[in-house]
C-alpha positions as CSV (number, residue, x, y, z in Angstrom):
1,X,5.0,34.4,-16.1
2,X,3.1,30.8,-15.6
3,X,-0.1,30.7,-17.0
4,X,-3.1,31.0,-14.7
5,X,-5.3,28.5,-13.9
6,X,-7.8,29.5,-16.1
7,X,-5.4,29.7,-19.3
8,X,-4.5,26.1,-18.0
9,X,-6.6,23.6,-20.5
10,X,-5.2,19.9,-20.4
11,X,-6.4,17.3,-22.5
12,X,-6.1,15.1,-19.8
13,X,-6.5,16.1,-15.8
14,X,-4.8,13.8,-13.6
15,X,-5.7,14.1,-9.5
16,X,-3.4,12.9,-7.5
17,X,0.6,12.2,-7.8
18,X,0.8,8.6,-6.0
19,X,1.8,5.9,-8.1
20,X,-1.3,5.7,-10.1
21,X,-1.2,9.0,-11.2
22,X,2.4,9.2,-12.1
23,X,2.0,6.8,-14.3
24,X,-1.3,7.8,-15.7
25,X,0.3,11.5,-16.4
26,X,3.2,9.9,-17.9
27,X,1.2,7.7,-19.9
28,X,-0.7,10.5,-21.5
29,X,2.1,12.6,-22.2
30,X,3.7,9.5,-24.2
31,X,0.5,9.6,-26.1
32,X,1.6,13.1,-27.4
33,X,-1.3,14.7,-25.7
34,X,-1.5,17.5,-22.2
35,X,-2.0,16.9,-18.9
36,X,-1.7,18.4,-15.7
37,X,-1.5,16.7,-12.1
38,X,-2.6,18.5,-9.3
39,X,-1.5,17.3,-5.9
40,X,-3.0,17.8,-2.5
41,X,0.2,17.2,-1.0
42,X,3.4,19.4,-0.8
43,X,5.0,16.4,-2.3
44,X,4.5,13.7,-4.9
45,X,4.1,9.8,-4.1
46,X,0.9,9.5,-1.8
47,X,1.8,6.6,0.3
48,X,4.9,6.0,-0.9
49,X,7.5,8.3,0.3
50,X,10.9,8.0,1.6
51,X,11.7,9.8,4.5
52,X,15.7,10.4,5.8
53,X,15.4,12.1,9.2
54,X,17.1,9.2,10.6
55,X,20.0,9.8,8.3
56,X,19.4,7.0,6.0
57,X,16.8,6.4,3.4
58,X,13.4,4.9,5.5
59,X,10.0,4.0,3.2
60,X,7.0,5.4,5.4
61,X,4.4,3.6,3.4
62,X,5.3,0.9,0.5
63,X,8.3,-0.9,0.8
64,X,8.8,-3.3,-1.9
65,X,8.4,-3.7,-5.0
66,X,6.4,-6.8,-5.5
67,X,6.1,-10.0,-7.9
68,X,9.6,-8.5,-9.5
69,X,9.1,-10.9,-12.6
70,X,6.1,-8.2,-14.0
71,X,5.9,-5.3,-12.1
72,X,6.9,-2.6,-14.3
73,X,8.3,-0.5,-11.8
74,X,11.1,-2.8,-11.9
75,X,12.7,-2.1,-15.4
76,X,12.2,1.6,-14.6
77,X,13.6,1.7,-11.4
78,X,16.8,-0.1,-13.5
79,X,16.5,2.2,-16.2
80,X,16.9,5.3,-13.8
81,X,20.3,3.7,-12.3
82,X,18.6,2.7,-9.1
83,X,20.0,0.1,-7.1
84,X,17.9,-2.8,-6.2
85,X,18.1,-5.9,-3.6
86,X,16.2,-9.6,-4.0
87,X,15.2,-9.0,-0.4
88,X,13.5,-12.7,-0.7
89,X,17.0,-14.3,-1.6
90,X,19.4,-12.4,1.3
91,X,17.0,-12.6,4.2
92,X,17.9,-14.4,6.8
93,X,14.6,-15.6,9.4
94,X,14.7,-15.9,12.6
95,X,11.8,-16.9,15.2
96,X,11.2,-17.3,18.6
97,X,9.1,-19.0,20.6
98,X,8.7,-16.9,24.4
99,X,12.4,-15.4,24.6
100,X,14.5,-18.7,23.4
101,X,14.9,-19.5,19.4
102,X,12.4,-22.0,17.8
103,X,13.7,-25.0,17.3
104,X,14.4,-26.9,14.5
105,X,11.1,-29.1,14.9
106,X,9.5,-25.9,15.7
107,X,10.2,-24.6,12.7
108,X,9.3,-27.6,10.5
109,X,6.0,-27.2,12.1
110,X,6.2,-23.2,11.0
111,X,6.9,-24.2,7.8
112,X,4.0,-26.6,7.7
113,X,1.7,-24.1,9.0
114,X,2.6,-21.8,5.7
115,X,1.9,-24.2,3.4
116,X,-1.3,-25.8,4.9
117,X,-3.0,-22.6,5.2
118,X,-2.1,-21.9,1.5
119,X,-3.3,-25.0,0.6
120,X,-6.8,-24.4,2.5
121,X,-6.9,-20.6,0.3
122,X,-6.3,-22.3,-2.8
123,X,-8.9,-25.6,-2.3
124,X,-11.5,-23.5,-0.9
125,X,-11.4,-20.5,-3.6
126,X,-10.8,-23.2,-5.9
127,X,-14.1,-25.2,-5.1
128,X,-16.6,-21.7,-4.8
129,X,-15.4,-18.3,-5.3
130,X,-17.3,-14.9,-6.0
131,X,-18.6,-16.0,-9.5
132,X,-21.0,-18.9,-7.6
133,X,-21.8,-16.5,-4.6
134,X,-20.2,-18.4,-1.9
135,X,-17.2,-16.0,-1.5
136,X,-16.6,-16.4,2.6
137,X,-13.9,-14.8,4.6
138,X,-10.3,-16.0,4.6
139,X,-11.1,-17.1,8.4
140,X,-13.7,-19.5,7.3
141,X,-11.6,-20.9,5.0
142,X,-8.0,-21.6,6.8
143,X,-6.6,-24.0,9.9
144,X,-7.0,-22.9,13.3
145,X,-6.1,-24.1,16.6
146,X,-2.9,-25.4,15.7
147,X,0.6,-24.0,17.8
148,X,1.6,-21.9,14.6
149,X,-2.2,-20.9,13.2
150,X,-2.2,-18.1,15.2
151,X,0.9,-16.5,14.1
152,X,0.5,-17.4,10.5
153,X,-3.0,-15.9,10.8
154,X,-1.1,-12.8,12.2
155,X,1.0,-12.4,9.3
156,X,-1.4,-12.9,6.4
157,X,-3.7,-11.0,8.0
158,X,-3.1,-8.2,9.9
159,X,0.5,-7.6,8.7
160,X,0.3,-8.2,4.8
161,X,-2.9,-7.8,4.3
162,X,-3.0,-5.2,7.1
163,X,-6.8,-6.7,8.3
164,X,-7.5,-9.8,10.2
165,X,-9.1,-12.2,8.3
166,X,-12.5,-12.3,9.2
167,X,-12.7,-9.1,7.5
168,X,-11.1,-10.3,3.8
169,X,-12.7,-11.7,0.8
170,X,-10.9,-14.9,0.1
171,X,-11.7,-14.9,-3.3
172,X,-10.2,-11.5,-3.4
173,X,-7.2,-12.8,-1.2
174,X,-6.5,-15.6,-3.4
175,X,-6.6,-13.3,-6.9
176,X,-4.4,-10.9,-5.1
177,X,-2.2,-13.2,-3.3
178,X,1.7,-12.0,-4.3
179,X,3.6,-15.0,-5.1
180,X,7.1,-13.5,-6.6
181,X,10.2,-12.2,-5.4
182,X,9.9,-8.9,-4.1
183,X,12.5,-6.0,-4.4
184,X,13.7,-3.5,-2.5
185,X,15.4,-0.4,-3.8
186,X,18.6,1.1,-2.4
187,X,17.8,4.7,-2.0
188,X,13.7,4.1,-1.2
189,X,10.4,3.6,-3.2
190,X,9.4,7.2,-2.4
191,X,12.6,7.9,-4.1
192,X,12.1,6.0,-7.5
193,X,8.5,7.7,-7.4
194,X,9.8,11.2,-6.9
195,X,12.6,10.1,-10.1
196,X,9.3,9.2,-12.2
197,X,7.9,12.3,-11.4
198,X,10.6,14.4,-13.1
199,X,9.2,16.5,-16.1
200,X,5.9,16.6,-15.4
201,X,3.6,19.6,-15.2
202,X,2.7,19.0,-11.4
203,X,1.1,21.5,-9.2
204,X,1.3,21.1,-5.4
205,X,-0.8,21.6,-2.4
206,X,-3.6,22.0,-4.8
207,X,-6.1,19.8,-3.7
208,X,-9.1,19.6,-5.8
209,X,-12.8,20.2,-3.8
210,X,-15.3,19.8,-6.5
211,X,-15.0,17.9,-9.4
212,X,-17.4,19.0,-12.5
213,X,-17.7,15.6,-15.0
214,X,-21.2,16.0,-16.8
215,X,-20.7,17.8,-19.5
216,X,-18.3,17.5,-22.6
217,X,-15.3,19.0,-20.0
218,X,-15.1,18.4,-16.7
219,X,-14.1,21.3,-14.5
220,X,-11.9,21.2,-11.6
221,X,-11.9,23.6,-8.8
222,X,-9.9,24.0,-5.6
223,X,-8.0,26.8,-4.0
224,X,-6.1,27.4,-7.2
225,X,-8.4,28.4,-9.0
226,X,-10.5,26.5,-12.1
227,X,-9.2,23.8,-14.6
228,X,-11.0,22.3,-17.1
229,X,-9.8,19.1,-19.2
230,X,-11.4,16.7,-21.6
231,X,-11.0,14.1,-19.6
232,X,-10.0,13.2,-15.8
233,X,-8.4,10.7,-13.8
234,X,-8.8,11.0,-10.0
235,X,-6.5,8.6,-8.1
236,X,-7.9,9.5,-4.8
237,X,-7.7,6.4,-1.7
238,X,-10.7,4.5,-1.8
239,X,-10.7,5.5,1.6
240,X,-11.7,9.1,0.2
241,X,-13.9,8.3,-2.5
242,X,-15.8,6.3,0.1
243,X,-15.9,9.1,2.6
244,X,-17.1,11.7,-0.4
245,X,-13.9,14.0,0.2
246,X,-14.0,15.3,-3.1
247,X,-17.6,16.5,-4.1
248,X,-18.3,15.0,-7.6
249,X,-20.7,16.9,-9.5
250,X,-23.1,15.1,-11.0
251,X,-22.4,12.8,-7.4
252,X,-20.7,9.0,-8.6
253,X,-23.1,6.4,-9.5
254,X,-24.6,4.7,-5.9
255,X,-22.4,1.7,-7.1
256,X,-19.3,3.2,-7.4
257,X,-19.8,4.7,-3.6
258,X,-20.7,1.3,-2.6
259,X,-17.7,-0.3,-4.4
260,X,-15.7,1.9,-2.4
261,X,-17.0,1.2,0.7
262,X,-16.6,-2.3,-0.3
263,X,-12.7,-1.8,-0.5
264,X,-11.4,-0.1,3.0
265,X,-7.6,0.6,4.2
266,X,-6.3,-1.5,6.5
267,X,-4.0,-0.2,8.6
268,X,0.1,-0.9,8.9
269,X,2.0,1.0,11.9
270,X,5.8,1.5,11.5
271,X,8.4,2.8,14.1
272,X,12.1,2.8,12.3
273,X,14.7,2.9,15.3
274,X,18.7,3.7,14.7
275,X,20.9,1.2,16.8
276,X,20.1,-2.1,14.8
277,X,24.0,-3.0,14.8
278,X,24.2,-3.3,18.3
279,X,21.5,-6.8,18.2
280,X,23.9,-8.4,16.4
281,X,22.4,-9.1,13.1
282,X,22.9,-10.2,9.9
283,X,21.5,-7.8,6.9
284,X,18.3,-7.7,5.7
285,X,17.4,-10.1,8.9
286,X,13.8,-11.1,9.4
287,X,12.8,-11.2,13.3
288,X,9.0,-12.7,14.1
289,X,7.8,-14.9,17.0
290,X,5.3,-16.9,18.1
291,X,1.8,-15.1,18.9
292,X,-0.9,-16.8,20.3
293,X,-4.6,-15.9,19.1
294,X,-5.8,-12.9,19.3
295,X,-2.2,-11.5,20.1
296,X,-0.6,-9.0,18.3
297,X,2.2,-10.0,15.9
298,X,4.8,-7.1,15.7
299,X,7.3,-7.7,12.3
300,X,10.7,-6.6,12.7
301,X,13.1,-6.1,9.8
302,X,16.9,-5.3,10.4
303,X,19.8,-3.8,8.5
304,X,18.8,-3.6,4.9
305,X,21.4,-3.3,2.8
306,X,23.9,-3.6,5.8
307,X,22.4,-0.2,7.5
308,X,22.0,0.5,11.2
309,X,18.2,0.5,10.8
310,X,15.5,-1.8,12.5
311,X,11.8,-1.9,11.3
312,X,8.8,-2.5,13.3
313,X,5.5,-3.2,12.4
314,X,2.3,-4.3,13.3
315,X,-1.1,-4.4,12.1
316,X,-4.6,-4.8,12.1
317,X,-6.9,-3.3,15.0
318,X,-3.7,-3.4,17.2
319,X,-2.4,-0.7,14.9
320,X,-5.2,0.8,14.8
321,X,-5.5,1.4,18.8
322,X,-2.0,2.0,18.6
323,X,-1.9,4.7,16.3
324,X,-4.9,6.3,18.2
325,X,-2.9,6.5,21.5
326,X,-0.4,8.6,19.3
327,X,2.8,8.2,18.7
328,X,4.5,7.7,22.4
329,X,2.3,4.6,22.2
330,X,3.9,2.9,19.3
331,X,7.4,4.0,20.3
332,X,6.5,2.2,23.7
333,X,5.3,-1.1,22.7
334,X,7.6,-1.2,20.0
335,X,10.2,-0.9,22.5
336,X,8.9,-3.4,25.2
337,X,9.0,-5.8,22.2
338,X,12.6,-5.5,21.1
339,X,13.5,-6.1,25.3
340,X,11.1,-8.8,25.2
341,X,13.6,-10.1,22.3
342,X,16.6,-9.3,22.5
343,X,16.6,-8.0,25.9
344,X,16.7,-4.1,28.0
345,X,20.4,-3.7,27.2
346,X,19.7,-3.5,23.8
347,X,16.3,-1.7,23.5
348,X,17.9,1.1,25.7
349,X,20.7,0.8,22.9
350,X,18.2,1.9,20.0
351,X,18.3,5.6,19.7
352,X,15.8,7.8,21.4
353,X,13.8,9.5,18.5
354,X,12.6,7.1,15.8
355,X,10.7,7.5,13.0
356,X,6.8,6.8,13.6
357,X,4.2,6.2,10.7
358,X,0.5,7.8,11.3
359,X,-1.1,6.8,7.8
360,X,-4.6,5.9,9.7
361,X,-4.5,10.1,11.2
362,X,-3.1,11.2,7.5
363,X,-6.5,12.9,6.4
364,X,-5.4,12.4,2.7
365,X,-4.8,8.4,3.6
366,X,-7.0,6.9,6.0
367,X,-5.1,4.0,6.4
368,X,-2.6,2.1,4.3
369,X,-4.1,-0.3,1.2
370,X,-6.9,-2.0,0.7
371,X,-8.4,-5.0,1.1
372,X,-12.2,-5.8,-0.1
373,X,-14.9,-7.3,2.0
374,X,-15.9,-10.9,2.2
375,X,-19.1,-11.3,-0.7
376,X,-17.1,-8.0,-2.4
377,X,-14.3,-9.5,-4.5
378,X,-15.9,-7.8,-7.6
379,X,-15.8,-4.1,-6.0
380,X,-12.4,-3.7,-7.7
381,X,-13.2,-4.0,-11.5
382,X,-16.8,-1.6,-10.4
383,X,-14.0,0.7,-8.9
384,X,-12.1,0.4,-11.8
385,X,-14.7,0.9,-14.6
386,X,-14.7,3.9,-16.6
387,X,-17.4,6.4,-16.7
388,X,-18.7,9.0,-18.9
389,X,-17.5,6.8,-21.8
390,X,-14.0,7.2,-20.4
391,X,-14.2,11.2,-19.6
392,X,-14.0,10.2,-15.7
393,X,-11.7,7.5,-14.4
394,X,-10.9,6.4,-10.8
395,X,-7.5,4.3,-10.6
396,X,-5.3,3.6,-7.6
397,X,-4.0,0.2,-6.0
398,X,-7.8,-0.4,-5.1
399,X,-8.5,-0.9,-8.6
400,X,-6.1,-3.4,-9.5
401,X,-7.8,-7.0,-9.3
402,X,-4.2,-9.0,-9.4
403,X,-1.4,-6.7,-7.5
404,X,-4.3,-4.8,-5.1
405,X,-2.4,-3.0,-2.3
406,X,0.7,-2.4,-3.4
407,X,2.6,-0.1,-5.7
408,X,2.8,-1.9,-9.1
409,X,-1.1,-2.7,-8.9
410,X,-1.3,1.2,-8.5
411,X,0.9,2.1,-11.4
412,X,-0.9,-0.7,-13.7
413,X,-4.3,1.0,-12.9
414,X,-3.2,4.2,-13.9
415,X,-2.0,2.9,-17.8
416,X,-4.9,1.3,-18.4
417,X,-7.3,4.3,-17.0
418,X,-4.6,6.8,-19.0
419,X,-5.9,4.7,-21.9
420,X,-9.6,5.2,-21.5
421,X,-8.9,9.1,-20.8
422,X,-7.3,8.3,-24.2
423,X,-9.7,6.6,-25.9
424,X,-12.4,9.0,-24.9
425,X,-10.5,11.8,-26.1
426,X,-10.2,10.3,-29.3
């Protein structure tokens, strides 16, 4: 018979198996010592997961594996025999401008945009930053009012960093800005994740609701039961720590709650239709247009790895408002937009039940990743910092000052907080 809960003693609790916790648990059991993950979700991966009701493998959440060149997740993705694609180096672009393709002096002018707005990031973080206290949003800091501003604005904001840019840091923007290739893997994300997973002692649906950490053991209790562990790791969104949904007992310090609130979840909608081979498109094919300001800009993404899949997304408050209206919303606009672009032959040619994301109505979520405040580029490394000497540690994507929002940044925050559990243990 399994032990009970109360026979259960780990020298290391892990909550949470996302990305950060994964690796944290793995981490720990390297280190020759226990641990056990518990899992509020039926599943493991948090916001990475892989979903196939389409028939083919579709990420809900994280996508890519990003800055290739250091992410670990790359040599372990290869290590497990999973296939992966330099989506960077087989995408073709395409843009319009109205219904017609850009031209090629339209798109010299795109190209322009890019790298003057770059440019702007870099000079301005460059010449004040967070450490003089002139940290300003990204808005204040970029071109405007130029044909392709708008649309560029679109993209860094609202559909990579999944805010508009009034609302980001840019001295967080710049120290988290990706600037490497960026893999895809064959068979999904939420796949590699659920590969990592293997031989861990994970309990699901066991969502923790009071979290004991003042004493030399913290205590963990839920619906199954009681845990107690030397040490803990709590991966939870900062979305949730924010929002108190797990009661820490003595509470967090006022400036870890504040840190927190400093880091919010944007918000990403997807809608994945079947019927991308009949637009005529070459793989992993890249369709944007031009948006004027305050438009949305909806990303589309077709035939990855030759499939009959397109991807739509969009971001921001549109998502947002989107996602409210519920899913027949987002299939509908997603759907005007692929007549408006390719014409109503072929969005009637899509198939009729796609695949919808609701990460901003997922109560374990709250939204996608996070981006940090303007003035509140430092709200990562106070997220980050261990407490009780090490006996408590938060970790997640929101933690990580370089790869913040995405998957690697997650898995690096939970090594280094498996080695303050570590450190405090020992």
């Amino acid at each position: 018979m399994p032990p009970s809960c109360a026979e259960i003693q780990p020298d290391v609790l892990v909550i949470g198996a996302g990305a950060a916790g994964i690796a944290a648990a793995r981490a720990v059991q390297q280190a020759g010592r226990s641990v056990m993950v518990l899992e509020a979700r039926d599943r493991v991966g948090g916001r990475a997961v892989t979903d196939h009701r389409l028939g083919l493998p579709f990420d809900l959440g994280a996508a890519w594996l990003h800055n290739a060149a250091d992410n670990p997740l790359v040599p372990l993705a290869r290590a497990l025999g999973l296939a992966l694609a330099d989506s960077d180096a087989l995408r073709h672009e395409r843009t319009l401008v109205g219904d017609r393709p850009a031209s090629a002096a339209e798109l010299a002018g795109y190209d322009a945009a890019w790298d003057a707005f770059q440019a702007a990031v870099l000079a301005r973080a460059a010449a004040g930053g967070a450490a003089n206290g002139q940290d300003c949003s990204v808005a204040a800091a970029v071109p405007q009012g130029g044909p392709w501003d708008a649309t560029v604005a679109a993209w860094q904001g609202d559909i990579i960093a999944a805010a508009p840019l009034e609302r980001l840091s840019l001295a967080d923007f710049a120290g988290t800005a990706l600037n490497g290739r960026n893999m895809m893997v064959e068979a999904g994300i939420g796949t590699l994740f659920t590969r990592l997973a293997e031989g861990l002692p994970i309990r699901l649906s066991s969502m923790v609701e009071r979290l004991e950490w003042g004493g030399a053991q913290a205590v963990a209790h839920g619906a199954f039961g009681s845990i107690r562990a030397g040490a803990v790791i709590a991966t939870l969104p900062s979305s949730l720590i924010a929002a108190e949904a797990l009661r820490f007992d003595p509470p967090l310090p006022v400036a870890v709650l504040e840190a927190a609130a400093d880091l919010p979840l944007g918000q990403v909608a997807k809608v994945g239709f079947r019927g991308a081979d009949a637009l005529g498109l070459p793989e992993f094919c890249s369709i944007d247009r031009q948006v004027a300001p305050g438009e949305a800009l909806v990303a589309m993404s077709a035939r990855p790895f030759g499939r009959d899949l397109l991807a739509c997304h969009v971001g921001g408050d549109a998502a947002a408002a989107l996602e409210a209206e519920g899913d027949a919303a987002l299939e509908a606009f997603m759907r005007a937009e692929v007549a408006r672009r390719f014409g109503h032959q072929a969005a009637r040619a899509l198939a009729p039940k796609p695949i919808v994301t609701n990460w901003l109505r997922d109560p374990m979520a709250r939204g996608v990743y996070s981006y940090a405040r303007p003035g509140r580029a430092a709200a990562r490394g106070l997220l980050a910092q261990p407490l009780a000497g090490g006996r408590l540690c938060l970790a997640g994507e929101a933690c990580d000052a370089r790869l913040a929002g995405t998957v690697g940044g997650a898995w690096q925050s939970g090594m280094v907080a498996a080695e303050a559990a570590l450190a405090a243990l020992r």
